[in-house]
C-alpha positions as CSV (number, residue, x, y, z in Angstrom):
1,X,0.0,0.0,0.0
2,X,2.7,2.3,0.8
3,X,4.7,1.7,-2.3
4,X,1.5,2.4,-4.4
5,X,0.9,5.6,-2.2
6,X,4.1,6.6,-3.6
7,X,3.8,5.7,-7.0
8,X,0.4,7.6,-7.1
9,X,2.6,11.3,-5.7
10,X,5.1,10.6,-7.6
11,X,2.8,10.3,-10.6
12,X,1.2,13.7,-9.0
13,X,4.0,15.4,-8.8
14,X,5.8,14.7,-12.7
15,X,2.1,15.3,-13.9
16,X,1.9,18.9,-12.0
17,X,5.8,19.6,-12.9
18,X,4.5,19.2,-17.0
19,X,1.7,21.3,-16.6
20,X,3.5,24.1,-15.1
21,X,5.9,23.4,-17.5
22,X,3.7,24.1,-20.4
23,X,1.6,27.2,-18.5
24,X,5.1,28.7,-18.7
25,X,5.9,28.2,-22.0
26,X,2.7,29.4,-22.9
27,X,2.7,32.4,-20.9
28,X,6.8,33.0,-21.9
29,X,5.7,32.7,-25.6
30,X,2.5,35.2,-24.9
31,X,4.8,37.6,-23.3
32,X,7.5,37.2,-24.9
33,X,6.4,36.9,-28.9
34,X,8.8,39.6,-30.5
35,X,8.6,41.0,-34.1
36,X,11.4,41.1,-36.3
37,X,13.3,44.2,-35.2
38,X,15.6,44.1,-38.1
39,X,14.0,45.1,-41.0
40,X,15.4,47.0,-44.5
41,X,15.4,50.4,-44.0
42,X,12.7,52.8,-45.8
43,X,9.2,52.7,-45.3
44,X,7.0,49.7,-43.6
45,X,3.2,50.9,-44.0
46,X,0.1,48.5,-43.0
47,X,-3.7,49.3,-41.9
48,X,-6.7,47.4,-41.1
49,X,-10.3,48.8,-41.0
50,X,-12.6,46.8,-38.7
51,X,-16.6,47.0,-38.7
52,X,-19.0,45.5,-35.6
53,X,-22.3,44.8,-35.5
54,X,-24.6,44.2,-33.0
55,X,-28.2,43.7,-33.2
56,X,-31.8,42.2,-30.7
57,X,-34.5,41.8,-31.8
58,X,-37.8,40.6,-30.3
59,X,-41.3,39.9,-30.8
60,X,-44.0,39.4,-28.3
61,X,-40.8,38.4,-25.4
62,X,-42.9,38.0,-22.2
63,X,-39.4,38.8,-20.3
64,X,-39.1,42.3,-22.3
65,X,-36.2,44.1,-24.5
66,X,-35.9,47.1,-26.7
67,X,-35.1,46.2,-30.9
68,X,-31.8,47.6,-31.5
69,X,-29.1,47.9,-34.0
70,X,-25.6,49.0,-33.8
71,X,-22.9,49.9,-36.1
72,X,-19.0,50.5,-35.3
73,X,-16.4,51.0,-37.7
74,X,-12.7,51.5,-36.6
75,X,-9.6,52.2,-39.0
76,X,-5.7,51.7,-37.9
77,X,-3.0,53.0,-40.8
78,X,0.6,52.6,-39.5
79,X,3.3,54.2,-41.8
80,X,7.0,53.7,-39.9
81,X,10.4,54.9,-41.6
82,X,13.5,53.4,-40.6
83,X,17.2,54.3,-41.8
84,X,20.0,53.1,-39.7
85,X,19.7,53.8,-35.5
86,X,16.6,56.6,-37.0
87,X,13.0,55.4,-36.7
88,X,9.9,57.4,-37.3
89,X,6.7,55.7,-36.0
90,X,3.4,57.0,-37.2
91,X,-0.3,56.0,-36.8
92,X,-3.8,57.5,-37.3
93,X,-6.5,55.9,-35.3
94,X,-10.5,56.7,-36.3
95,X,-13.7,55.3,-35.3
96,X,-17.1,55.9,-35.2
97,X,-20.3,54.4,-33.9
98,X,-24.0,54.5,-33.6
99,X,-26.5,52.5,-32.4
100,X,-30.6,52.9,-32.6
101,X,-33.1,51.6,-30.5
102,X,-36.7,51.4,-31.0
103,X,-38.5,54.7,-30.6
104,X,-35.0,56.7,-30.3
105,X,-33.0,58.6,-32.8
106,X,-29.5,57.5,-33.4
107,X,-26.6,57.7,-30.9
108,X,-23.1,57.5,-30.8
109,X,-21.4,54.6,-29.1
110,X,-17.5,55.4,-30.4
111,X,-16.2,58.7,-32.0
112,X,-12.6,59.3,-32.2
113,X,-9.4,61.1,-34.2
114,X,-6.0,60.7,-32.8
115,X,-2.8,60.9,-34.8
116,X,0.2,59.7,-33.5
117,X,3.4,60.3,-34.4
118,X,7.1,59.5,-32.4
119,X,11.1,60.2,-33.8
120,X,13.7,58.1,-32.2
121,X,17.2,58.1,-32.2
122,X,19.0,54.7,-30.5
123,X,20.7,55.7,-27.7
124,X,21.9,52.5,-25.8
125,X,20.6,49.3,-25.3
126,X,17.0,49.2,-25.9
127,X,16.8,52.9,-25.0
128,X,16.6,55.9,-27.9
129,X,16.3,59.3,-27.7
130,X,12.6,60.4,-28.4
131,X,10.2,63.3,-29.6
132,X,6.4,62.2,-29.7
133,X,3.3,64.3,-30.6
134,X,-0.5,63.7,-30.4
135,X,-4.1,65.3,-31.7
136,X,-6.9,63.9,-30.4
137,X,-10.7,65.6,-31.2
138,X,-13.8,63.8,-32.7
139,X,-16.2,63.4,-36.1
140,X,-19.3,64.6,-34.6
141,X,-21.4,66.7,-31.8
142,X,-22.1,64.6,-28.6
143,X,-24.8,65.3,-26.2
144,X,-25.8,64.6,-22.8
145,X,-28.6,62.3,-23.3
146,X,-29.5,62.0,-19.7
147,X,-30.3,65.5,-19.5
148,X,-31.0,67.2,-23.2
149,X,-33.1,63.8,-24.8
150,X,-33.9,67.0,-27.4
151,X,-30.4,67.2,-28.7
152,X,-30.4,71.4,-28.5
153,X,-27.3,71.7,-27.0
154,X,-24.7,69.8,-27.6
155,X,-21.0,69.4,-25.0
156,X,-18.7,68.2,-27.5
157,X,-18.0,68.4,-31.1
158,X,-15.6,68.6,-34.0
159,X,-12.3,70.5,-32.4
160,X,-14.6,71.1,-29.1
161,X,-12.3,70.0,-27.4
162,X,-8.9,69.0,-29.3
163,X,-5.6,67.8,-28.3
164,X,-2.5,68.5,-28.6
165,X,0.7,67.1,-26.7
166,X,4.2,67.0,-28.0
167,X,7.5,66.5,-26.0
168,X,11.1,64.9,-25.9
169,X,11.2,62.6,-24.0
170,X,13.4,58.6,-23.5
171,X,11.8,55.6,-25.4
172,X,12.4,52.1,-24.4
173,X,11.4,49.1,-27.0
174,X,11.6,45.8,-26.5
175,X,10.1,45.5,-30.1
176,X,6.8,46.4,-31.3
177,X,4.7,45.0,-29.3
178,X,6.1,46.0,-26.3
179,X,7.5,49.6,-25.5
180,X,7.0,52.7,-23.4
181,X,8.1,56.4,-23.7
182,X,8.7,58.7,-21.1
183,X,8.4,62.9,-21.9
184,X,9.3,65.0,-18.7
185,X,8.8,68.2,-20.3
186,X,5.6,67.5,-22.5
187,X,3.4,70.6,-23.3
188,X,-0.3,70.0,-23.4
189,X,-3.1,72.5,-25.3
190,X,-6.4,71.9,-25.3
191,X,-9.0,74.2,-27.7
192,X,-12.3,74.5,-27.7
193,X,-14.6,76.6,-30.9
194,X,-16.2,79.4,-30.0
195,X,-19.9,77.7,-30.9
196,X,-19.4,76.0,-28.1
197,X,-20.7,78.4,-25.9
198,X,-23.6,78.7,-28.3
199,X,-26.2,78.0,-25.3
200,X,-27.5,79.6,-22.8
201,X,-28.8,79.3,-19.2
202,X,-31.3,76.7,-20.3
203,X,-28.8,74.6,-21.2
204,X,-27.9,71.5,-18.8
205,X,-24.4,71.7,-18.3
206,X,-25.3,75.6,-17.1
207,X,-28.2,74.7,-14.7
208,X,-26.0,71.7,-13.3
209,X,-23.0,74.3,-12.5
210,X,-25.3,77.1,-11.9
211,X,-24.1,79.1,-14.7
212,X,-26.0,82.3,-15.5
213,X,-24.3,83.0,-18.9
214,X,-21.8,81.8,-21.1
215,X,-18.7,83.9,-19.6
216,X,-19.2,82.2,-16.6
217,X,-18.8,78.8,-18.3
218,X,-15.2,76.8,-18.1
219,X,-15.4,74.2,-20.4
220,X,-12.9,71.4,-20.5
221,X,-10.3,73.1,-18.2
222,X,-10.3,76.3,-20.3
223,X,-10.8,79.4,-18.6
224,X,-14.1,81.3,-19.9
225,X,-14.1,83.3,-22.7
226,X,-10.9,81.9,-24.1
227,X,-10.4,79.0,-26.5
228,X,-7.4,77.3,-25.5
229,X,-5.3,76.2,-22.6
230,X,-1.7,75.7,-22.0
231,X,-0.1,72.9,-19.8
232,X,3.4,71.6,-19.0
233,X,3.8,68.0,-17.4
234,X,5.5,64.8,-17.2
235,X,4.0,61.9,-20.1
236,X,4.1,58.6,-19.5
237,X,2.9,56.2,-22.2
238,X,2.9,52.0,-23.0
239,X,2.1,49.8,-25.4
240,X,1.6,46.0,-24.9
241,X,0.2,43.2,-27.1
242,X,0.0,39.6,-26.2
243,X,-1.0,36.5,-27.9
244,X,-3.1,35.1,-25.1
245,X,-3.8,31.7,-28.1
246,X,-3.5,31.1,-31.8
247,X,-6.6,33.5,-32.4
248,X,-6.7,35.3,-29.3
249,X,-4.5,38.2,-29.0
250,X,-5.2,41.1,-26.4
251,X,-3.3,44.8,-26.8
252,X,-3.2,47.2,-24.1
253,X,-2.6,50.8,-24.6
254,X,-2.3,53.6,-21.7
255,X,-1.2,57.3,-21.5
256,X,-0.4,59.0,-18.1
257,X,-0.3,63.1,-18.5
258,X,0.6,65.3,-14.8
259,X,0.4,69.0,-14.9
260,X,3.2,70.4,-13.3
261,X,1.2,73.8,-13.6
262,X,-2.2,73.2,-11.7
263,X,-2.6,70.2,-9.2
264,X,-0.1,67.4,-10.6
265,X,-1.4,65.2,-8.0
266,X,-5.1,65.2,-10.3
267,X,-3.0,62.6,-13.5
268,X,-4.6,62.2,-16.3
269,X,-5.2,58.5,-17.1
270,X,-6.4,56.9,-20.6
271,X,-6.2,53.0,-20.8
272,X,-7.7,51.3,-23.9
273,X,-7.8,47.5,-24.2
274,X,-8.9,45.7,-27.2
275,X,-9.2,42.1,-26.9
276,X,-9.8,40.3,-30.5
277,X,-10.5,36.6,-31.4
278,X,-9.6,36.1,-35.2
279,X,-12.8,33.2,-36.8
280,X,-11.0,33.3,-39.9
281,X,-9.4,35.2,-42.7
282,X,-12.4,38.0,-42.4
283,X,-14.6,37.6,-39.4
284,X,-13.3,38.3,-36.0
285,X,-15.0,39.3,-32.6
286,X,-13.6,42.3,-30.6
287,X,-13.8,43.6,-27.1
288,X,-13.2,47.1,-26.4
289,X,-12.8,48.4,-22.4
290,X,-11.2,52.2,-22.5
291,X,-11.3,54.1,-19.0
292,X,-10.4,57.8,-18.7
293,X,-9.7,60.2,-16.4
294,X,-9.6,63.7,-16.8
295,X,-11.4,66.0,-14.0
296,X,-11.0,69.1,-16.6
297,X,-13.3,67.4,-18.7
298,X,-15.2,64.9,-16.0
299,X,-14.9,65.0,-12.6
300,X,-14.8,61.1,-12.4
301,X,-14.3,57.9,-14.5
302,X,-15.1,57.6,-17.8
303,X,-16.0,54.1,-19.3
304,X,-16.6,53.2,-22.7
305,X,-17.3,49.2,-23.5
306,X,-18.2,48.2,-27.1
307,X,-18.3,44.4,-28.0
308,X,-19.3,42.9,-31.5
309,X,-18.8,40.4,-34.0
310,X,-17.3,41.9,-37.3
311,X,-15.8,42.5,-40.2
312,X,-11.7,42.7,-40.7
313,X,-9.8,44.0,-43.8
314,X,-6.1,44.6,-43.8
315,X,-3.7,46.7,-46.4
């Protein structure tokens, strides 16, 4: 009996020593999973445009629902240029959304323009030199549905706000699915159009704040009356993409912004995670979580969730 005993633990034990074994090398090969870093030099351009659906539908459901229909479309361009120890990284980001649901007009779900753009020189190791820039606005006028169903007054809109934020800064690269850049001295604006103070004291932002007029309104962190504001801060941003299986792969992207200037305590956080299962050469299903923080625009957290089964093109 005792012999058997044994046999049976050390049959335990080799068992649990394989399957860690192959966790690891799954997890080392998710983590690990690097591009080839040594490409010709020139230009290395590829894109992929993406479009979700959703949709419910019911008829005579005892348990209730509301027909729906949702649409997102999202479109990644990447143009890099590389010549020796000099790389120039480069991406444009845009999507838009909408969803309708029975007896409602249409709403957005997704609205977004960033350009990215970053110049690196190698320094040492995995470490280069670095200058990055950003712009960030939207497509479209948003509204606060909760509180202006009537769409009269929108709180966002094309260049209402916009961002800009450019700095030198230290890059570090693993390869391209794994890197961070760090700008200590990165300069932030953020402009707003004058119609955005095209309301007033019946609008809903105004009665929330008790705002009597629209000099009295700051709007996105900019003082009233003007239409930009000027910041100075310490950036902080990553970039992270796993293969979690063959189809699954999960990419994880986050920005860290602290004014030096007004309450660097109050950082600026935007984290996007896009988790995508590949079906085949076309159809695909994608999970998107972004969270922000930014008490100039929202004095909490921001969440935006979109999931969907859709449509994937590269070029």
């Amino acid at each position: 009996m005792r012999k058997l005993l044994t046999l049976v633990a050390l049959s335990s034990i080799t068992w649990g020593y394989a399957q860690l074994t192959e966790v690891k090398s799954h997890v080392n090969k998710a983590i690990v999973e690097p591009k080839n870093d040594t490409l010709a030099d020139g230009w290395h351009k590829s894109g992929t445009i993406s479009l979700l659906f959703n949709q419910s539908a019911f008829s005579n459901w005892v348990a209730g629902g509301v027909n729906n229909i949702a649409g997102n479309v999202n479109a990644v361009y990447d143009a890099n240029y590389k010549k020796g120890d000099l790389l120039w990284d480069n991406r444009i980001n845009l999507a838009y959304g909408l969803t309708k649901n029975e007896n409602q007009d249409y709403r957005k779900t997704d609205d977004r323009i960033e350009i990215n753009t970053l110049v690196g020189k190698k320094a040492w190791g995995n470490w280069s030199y670095s200058f990055f820039g950003n712009f960030r606005t939207q497509f479209t006028d948003g509204y606060d549905y909760d509180n202006d169903e009537n769409q009269d007054y929108p709180i966002s809109g094309f260049f209402n706000p916009a961002y800009l934020t450019f700095g030198p800064g230290m890059m570090w690269k693993k390869h391209d699915n794994l890197k961070f850049n760090l700008a200590p001295l990165t300069s932030k604006f953020t402009f707003i159009g004058d119609d955005i103070y095209k309301y007033d004291s019946a609008h809903p932002l105004a009665n929330a704040n008790g705002f009597i007029n629209n000099n009295d309104v700051e709007l996105y962190g900019v003082e009233p009356g003007k239409s930009s504001r000027y910041e100075l801060g310490f950036y902080a941003a990553g970039y992270y993409k796993l293969q979690l299986m063959d189809n699954v792969t999960m990419e994880n992207i986050l920005a860290l912004y602290s004014n030096y200037l007004e309450e660097p305590k109050n950082v600026d956080m935007d984290y996007t995670m896009n988790l995508g299962m590949q079906i085949n050469k076309y159809l695909s299903t994608l999970l998107t979580l972004q969270l922000v923080y930014d008490d100039n625009a929202y004095a909490g957290l921001q969440v935006r969730e979109v999931f969907g089964l859709g449509v994937t093109a590269k070029f």
